[in-house]
mmCIF file of the N, C-alpha and C atoms, coordinates in Angstrom:
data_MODEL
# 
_entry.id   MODEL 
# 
loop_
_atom_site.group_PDB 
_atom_site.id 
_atom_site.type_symbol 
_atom_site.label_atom_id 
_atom_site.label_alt_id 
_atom_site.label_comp_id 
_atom_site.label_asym_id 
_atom_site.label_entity_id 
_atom_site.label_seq_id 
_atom_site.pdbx_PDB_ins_code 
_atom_site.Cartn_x 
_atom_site.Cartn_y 
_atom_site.Cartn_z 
_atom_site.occupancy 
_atom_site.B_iso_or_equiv 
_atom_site.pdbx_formal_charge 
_atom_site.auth_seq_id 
_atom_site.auth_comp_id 
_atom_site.auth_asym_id 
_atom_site.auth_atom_id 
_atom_site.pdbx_PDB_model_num 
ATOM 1   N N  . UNK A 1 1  ? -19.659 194.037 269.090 1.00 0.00 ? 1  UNK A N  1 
ATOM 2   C CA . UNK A 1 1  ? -21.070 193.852 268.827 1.00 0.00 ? 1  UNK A CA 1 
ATOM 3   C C  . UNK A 1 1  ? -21.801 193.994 270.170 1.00 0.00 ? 1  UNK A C  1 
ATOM 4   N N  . UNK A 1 2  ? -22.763 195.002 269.942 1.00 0.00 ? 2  UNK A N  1 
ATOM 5   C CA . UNK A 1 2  ? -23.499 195.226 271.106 1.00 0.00 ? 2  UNK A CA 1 
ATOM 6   C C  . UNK A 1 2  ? -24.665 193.833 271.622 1.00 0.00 ? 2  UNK A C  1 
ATOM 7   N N  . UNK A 1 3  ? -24.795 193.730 273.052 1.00 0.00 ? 3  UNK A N  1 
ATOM 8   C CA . UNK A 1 3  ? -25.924 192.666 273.410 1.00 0.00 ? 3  UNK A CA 1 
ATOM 9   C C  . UNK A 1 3  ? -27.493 192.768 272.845 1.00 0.00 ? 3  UNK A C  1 
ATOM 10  N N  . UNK A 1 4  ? -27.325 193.994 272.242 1.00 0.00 ? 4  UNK A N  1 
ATOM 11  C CA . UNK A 1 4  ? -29.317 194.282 271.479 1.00 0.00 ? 4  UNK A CA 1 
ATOM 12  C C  . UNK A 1 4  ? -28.728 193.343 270.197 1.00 0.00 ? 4  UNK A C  1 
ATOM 13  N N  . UNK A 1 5  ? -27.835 193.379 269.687 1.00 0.00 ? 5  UNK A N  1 
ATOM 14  C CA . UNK A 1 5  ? -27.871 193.344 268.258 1.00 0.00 ? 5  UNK A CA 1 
ATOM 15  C C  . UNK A 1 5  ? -27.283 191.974 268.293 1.00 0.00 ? 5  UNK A C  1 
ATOM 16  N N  . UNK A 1 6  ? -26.740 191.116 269.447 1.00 0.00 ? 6  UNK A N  1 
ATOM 17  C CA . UNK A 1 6  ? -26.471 189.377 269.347 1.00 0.00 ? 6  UNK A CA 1 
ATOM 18  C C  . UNK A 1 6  ? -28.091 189.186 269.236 1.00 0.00 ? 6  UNK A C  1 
ATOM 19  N N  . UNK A 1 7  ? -28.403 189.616 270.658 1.00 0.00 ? 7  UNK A N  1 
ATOM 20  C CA . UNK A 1 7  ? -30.198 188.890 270.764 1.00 0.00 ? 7  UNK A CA 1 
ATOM 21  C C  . UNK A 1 7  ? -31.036 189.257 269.531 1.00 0.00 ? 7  UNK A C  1 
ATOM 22  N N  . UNK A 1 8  ? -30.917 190.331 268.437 1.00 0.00 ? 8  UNK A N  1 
ATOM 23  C CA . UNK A 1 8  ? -31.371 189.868 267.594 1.00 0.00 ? 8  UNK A CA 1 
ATOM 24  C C  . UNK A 1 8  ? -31.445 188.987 266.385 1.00 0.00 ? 8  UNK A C  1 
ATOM 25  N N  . UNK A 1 9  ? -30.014 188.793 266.578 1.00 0.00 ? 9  UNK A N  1 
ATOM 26  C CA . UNK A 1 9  ? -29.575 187.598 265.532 1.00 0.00 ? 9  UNK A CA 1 
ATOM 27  C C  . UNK A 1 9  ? -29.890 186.348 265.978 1.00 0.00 ? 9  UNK A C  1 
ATOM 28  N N  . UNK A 1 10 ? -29.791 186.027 267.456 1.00 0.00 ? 10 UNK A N  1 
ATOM 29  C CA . UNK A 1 10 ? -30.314 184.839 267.625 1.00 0.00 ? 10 UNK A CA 1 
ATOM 30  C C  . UNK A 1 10 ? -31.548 184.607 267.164 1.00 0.00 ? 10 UNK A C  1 
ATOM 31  N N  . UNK A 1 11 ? -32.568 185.290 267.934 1.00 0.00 ? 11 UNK A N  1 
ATOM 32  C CA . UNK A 1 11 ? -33.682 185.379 267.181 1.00 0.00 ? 11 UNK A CA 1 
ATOM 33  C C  . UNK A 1 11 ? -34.253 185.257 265.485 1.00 0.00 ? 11 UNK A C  1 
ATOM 34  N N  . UNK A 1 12 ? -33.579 185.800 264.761 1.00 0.00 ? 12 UNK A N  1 
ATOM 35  C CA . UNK A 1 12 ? -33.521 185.535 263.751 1.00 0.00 ? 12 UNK A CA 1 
ATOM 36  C C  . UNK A 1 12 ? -33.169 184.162 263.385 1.00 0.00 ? 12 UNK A C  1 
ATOM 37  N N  . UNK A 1 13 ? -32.064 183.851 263.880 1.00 0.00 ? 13 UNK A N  1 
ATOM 38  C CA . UNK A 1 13 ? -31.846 182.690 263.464 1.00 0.00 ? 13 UNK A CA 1 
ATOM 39  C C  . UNK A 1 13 ? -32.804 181.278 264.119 1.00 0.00 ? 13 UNK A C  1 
ATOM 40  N N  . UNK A 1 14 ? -33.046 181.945 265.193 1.00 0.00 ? 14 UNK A N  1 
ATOM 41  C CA . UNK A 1 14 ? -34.189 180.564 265.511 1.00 0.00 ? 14 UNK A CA 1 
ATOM 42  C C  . UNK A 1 14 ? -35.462 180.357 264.950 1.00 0.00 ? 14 UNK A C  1 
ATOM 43  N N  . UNK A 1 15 ? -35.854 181.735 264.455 1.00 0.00 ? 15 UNK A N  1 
ATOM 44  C CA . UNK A 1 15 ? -37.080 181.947 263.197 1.00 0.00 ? 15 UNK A CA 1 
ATOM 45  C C  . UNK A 1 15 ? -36.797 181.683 262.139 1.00 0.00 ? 15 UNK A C  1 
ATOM 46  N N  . UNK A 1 16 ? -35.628 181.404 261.671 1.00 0.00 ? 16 UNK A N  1 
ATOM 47  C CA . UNK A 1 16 ? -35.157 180.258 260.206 1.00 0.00 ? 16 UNK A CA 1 
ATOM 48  C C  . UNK A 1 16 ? -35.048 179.413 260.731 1.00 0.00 ? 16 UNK A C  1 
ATOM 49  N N  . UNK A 1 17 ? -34.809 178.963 261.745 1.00 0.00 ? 17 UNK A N  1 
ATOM 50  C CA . UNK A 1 17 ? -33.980 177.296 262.205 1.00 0.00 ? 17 UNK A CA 1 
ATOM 51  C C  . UNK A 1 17 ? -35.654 176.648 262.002 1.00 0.00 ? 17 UNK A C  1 
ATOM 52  N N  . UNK A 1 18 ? -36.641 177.387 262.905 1.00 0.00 ? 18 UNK A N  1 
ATOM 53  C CA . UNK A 1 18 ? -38.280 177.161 262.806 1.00 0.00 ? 18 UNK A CA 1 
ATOM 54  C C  . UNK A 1 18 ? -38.630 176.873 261.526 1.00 0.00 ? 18 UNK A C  1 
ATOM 55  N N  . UNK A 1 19 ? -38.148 177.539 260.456 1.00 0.00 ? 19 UNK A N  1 
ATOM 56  C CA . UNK A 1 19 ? -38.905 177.799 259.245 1.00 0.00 ? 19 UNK A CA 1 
ATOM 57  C C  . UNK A 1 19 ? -38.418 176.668 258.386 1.00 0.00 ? 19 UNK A C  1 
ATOM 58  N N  . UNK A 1 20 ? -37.211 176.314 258.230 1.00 0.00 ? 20 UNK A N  1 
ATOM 59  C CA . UNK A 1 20 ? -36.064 175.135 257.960 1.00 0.00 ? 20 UNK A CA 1 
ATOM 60  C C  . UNK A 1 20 ? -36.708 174.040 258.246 1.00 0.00 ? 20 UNK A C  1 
ATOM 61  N N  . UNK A 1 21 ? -37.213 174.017 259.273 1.00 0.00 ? 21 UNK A N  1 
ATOM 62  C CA . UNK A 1 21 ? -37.719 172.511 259.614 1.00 0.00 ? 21 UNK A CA 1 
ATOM 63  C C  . UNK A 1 21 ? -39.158 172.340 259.159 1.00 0.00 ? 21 UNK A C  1 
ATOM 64  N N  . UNK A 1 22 ? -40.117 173.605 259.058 1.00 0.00 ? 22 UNK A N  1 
ATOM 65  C CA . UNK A 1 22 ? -41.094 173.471 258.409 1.00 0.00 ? 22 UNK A CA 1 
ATOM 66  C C  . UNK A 1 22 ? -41.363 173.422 257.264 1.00 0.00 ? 22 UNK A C  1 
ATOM 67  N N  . UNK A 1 23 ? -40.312 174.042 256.561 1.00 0.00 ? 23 UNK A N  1 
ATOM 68  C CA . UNK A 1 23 ? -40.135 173.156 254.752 1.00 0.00 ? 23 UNK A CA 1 
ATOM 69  C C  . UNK A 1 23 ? -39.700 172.157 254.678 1.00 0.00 ? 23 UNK A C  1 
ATOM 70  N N  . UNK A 1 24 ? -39.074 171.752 255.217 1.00 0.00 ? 24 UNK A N  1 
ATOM 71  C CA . UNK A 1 24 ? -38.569 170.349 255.117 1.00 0.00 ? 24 UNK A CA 1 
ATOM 72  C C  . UNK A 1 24 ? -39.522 169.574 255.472 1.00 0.00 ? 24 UNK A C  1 
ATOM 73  N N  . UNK A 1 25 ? -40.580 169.738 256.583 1.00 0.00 ? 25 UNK A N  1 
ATOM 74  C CA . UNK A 1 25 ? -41.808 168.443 257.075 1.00 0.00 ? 25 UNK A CA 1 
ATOM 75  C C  . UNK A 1 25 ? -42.626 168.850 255.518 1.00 0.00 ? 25 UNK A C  1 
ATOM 76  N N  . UNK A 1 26 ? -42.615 170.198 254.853 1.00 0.00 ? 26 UNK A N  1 
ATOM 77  C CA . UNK A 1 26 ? -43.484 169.947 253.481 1.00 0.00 ? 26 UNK A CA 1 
ATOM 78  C C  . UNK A 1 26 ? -43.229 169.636 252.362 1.00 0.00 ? 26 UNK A C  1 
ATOM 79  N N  . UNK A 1 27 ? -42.248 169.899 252.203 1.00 0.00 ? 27 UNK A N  1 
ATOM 80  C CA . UNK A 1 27 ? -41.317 168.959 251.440 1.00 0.00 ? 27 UNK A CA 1 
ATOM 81  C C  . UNK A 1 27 ? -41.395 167.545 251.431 1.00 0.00 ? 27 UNK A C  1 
ATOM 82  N N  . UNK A 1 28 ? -41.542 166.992 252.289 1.00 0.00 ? 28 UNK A N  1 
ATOM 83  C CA . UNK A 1 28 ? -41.112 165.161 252.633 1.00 0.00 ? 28 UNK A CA 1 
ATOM 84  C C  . UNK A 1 28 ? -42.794 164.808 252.253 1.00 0.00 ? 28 UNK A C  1 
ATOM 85  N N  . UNK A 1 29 ? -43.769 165.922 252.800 1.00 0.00 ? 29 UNK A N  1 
ATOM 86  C CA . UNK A 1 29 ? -45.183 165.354 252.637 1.00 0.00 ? 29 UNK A CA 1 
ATOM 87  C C  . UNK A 1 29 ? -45.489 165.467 251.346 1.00 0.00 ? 29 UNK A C  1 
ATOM 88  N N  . UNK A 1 30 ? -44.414 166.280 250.438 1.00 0.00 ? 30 UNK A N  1 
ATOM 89  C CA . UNK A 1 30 ? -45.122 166.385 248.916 1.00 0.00 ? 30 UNK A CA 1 
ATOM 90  C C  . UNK A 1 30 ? -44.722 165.536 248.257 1.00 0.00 ? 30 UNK A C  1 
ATOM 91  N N  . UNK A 1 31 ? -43.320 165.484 248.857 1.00 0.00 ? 31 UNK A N  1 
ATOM 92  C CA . UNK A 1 31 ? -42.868 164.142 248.116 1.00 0.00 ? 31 UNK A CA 1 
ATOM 93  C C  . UNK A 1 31 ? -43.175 162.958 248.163 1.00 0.00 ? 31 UNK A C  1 
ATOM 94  N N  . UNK A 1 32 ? -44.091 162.105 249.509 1.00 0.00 ? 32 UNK A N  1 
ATOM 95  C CA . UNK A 1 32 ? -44.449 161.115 250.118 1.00 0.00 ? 32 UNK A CA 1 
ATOM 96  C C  . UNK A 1 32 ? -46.194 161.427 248.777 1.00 0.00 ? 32 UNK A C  1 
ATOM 97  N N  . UNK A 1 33 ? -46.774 162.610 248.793 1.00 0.00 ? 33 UNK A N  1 
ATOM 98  C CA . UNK A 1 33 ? -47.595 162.549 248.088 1.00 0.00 ? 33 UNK A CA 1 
ATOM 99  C C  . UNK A 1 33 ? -47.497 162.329 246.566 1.00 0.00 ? 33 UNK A C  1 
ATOM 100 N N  . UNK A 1 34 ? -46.160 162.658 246.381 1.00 0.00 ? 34 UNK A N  1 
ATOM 101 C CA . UNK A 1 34 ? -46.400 162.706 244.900 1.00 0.00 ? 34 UNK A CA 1 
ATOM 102 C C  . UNK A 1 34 ? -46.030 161.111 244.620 1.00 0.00 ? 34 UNK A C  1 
ATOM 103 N N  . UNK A 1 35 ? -45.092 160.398 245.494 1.00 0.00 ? 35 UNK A N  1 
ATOM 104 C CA . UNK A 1 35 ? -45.041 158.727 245.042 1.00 0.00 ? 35 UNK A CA 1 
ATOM 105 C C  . UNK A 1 35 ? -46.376 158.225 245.389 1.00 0.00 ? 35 UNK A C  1 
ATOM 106 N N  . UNK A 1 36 ? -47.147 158.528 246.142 1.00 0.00 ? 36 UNK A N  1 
ATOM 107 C CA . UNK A 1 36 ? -48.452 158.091 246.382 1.00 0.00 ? 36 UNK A CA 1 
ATOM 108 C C  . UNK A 1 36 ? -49.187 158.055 244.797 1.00 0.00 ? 36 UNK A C  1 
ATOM 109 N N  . UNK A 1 37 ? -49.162 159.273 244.341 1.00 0.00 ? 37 UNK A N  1 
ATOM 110 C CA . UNK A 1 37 ? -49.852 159.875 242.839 1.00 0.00 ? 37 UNK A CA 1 
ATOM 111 C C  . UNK A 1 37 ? -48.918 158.826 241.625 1.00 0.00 ? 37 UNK A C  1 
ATOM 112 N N  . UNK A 1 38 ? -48.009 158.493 241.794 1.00 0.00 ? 38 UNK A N  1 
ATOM 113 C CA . UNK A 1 38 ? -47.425 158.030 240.489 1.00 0.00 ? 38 UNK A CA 1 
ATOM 114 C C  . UNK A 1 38 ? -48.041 156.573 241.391 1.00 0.00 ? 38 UNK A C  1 
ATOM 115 N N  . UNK A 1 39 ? -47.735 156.289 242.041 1.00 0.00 ? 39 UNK A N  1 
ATOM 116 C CA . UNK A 1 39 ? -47.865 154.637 242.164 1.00 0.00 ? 39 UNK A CA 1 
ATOM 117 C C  . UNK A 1 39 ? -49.746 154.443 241.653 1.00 0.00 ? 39 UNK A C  1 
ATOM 118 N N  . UNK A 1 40 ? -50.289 155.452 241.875 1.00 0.00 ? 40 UNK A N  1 
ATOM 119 C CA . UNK A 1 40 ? -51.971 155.262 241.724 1.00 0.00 ? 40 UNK A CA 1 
ATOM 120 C C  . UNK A 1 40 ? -51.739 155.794 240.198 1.00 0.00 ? 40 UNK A C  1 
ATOM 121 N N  . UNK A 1 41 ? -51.090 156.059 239.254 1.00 0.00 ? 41 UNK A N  1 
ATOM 122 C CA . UNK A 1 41 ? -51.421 156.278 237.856 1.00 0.00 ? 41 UNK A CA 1 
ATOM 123 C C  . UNK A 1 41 ? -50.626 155.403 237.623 1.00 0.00 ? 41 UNK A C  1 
ATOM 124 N N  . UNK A 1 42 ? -49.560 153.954 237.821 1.00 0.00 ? 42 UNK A N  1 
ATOM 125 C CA . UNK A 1 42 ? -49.623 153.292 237.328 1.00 0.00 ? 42 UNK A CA 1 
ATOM 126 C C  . UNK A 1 42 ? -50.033 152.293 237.361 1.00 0.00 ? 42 UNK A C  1 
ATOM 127 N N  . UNK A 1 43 ? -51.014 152.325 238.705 1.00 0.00 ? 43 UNK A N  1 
ATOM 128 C CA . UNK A 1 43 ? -52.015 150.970 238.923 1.00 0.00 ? 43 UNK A CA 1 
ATOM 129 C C  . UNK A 1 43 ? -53.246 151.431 238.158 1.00 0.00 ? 43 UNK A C  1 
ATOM 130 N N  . UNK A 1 44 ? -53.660 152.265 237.786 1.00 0.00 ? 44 UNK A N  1 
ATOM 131 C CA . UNK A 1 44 ? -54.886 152.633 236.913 1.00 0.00 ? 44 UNK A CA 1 
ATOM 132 C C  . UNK A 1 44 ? -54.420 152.200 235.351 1.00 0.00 ? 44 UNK A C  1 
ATOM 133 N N  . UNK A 1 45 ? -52.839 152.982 235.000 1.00 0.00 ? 45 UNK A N  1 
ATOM 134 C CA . UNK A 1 45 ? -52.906 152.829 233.372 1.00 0.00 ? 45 UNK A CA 1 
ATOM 135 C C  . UNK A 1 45 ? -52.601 150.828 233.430 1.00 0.00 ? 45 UNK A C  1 
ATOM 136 N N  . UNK A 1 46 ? -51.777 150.140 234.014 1.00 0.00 ? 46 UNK A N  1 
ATOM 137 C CA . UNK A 1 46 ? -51.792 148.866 233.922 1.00 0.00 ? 46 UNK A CA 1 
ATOM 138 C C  . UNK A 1 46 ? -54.075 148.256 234.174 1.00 0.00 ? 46 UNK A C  1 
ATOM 139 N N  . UNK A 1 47 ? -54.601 149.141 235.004 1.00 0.00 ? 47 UNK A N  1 
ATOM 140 C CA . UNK A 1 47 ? -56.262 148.871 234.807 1.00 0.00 ? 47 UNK A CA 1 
ATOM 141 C C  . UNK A 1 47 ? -56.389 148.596 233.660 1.00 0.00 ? 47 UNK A C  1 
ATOM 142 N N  . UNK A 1 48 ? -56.297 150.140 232.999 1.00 0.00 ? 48 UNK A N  1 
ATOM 143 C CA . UNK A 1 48 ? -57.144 150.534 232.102 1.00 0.00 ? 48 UNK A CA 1 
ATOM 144 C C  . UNK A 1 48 ? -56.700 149.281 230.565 1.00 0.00 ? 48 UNK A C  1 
ATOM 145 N N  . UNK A 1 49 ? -55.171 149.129 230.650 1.00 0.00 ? 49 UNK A N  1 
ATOM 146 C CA . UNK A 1 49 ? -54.597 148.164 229.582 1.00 0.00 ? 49 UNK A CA 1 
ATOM 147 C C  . UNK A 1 49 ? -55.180 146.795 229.942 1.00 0.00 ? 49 UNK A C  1 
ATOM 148 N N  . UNK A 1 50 ? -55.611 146.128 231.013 1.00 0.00 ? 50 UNK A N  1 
ATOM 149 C CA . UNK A 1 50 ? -56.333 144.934 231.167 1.00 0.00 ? 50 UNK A CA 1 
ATOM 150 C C  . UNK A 1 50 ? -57.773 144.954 230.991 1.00 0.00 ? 50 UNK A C  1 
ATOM 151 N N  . UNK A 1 51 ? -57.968 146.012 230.994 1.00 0.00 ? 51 UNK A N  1 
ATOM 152 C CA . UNK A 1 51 ? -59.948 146.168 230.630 1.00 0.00 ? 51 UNK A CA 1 
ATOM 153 C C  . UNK A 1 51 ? -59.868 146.240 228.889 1.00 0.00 ? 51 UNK A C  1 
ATOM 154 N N  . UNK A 1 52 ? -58.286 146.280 228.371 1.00 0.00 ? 52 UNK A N  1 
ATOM 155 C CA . UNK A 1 52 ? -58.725 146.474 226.843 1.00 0.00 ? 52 UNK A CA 1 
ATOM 156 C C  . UNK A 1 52 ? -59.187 147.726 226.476 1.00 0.00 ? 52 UNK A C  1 
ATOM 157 N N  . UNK A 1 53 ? -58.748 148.638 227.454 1.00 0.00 ? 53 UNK A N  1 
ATOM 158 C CA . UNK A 1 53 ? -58.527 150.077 227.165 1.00 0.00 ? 53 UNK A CA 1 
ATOM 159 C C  . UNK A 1 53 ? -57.306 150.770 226.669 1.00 0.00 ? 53 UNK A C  1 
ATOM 160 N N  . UNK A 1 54 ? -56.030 150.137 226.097 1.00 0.00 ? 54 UNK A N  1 
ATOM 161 C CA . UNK A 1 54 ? -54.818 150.341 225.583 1.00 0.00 ? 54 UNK A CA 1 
ATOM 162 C C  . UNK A 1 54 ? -54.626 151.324 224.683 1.00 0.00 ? 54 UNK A C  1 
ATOM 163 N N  . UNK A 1 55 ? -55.334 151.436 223.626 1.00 0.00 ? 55 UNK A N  1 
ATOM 164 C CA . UNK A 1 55 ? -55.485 152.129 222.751 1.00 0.00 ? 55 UNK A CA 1 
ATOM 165 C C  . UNK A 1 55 ? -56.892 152.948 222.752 1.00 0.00 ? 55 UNK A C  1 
ATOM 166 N N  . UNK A 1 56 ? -56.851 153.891 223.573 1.00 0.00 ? 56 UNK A N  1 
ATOM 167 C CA . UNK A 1 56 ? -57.920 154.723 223.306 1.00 0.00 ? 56 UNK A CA 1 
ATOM 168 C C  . UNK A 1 56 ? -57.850 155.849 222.449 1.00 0.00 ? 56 UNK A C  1 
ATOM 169 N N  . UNK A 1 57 ? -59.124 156.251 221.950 1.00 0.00 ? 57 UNK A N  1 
ATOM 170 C CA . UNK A 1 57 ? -59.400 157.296 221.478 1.00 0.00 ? 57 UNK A CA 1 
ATOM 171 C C  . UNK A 1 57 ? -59.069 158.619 222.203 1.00 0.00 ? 57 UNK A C  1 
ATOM 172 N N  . UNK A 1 58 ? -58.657 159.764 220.849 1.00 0.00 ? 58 UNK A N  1 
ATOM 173 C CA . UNK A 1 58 ? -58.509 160.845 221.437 1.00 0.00 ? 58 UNK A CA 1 
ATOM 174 C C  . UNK A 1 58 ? -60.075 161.704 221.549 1.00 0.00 ? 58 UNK A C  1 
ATOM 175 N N  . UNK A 1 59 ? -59.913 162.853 222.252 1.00 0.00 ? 59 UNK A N  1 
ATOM 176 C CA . UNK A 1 59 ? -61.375 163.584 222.217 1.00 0.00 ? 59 UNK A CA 1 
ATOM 177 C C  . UNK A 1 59 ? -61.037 164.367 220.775 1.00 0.00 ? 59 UNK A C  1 
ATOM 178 N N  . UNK A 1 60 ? -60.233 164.645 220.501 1.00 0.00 ? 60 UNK A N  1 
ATOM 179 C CA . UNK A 1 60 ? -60.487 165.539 218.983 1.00 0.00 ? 60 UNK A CA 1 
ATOM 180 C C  . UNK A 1 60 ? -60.698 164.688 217.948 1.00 0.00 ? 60 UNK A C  1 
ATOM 181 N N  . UNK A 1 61 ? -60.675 163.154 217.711 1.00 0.00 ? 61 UNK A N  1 
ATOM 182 C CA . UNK A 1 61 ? -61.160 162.597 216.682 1.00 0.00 ? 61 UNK A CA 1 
ATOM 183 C C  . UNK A 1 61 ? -62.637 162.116 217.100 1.00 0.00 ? 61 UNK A C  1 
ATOM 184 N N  . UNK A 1 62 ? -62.899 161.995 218.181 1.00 0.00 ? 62 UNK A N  1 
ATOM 185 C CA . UNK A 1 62 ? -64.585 161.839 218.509 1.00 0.00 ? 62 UNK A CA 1 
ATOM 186 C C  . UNK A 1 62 ? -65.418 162.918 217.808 1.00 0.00 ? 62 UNK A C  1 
ATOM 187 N N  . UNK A 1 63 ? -66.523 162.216 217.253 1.00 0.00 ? 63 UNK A N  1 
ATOM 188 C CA . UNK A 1 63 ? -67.783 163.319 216.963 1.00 0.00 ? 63 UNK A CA 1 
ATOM 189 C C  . UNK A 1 63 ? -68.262 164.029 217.978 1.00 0.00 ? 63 UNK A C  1 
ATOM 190 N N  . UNK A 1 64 ? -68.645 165.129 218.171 1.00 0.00 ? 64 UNK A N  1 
ATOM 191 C CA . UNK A 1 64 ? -69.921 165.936 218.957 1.00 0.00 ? 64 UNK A CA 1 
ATOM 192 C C  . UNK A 1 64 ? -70.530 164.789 219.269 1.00 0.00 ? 64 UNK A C  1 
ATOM 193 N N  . UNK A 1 65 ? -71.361 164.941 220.242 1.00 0.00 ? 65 UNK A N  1 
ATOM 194 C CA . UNK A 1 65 ? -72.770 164.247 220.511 1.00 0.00 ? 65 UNK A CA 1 
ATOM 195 C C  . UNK A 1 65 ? -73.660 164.513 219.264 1.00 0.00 ? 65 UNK A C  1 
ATOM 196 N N  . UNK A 1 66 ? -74.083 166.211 219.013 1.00 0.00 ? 66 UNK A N  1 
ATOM 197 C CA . UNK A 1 66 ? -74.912 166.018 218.069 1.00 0.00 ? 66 UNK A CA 1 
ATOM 198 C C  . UNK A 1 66 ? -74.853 165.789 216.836 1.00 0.00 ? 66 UNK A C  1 
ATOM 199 N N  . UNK A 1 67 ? -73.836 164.718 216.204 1.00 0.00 ? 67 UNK A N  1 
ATOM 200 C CA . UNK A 1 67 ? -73.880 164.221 214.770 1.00 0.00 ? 67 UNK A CA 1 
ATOM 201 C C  . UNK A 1 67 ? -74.401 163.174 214.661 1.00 0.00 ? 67 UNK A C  1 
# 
């Protein structure tokens, strides 16, 4: 194996090794976001069941406004 064609593999590989670590920091932030999102929809639906909102209505059995 010629020395052009190591130095380009290194290269390559340090532009995945780069890229590897930058999915992974977005990864961890989506995931850190998405327990953020479930923990805030089940402090809202436990809300909404103490306001005596438990059983709500759907929108397809509601009237229009104009009836």
């Amino acid at each position: 194996m010629d020395e052009e064609r190591f130095t380009e593999l290194e290269i390559k590989l340090a532009y995945q090794e780069d890229l590897l670590q930058t999915l992974n920091l977005i990864v961890t932030e989506q995931q850190n976001q998405i327990r953020r999102l479930e923990e805030t929809c089940k402090f809202l639906d436990r809300r909404i069941k103490t306001m005596g909102g438990g059983e709500m209505i759907s929108a397809e059995s509601e009237l229009p406004p104009h009836y």
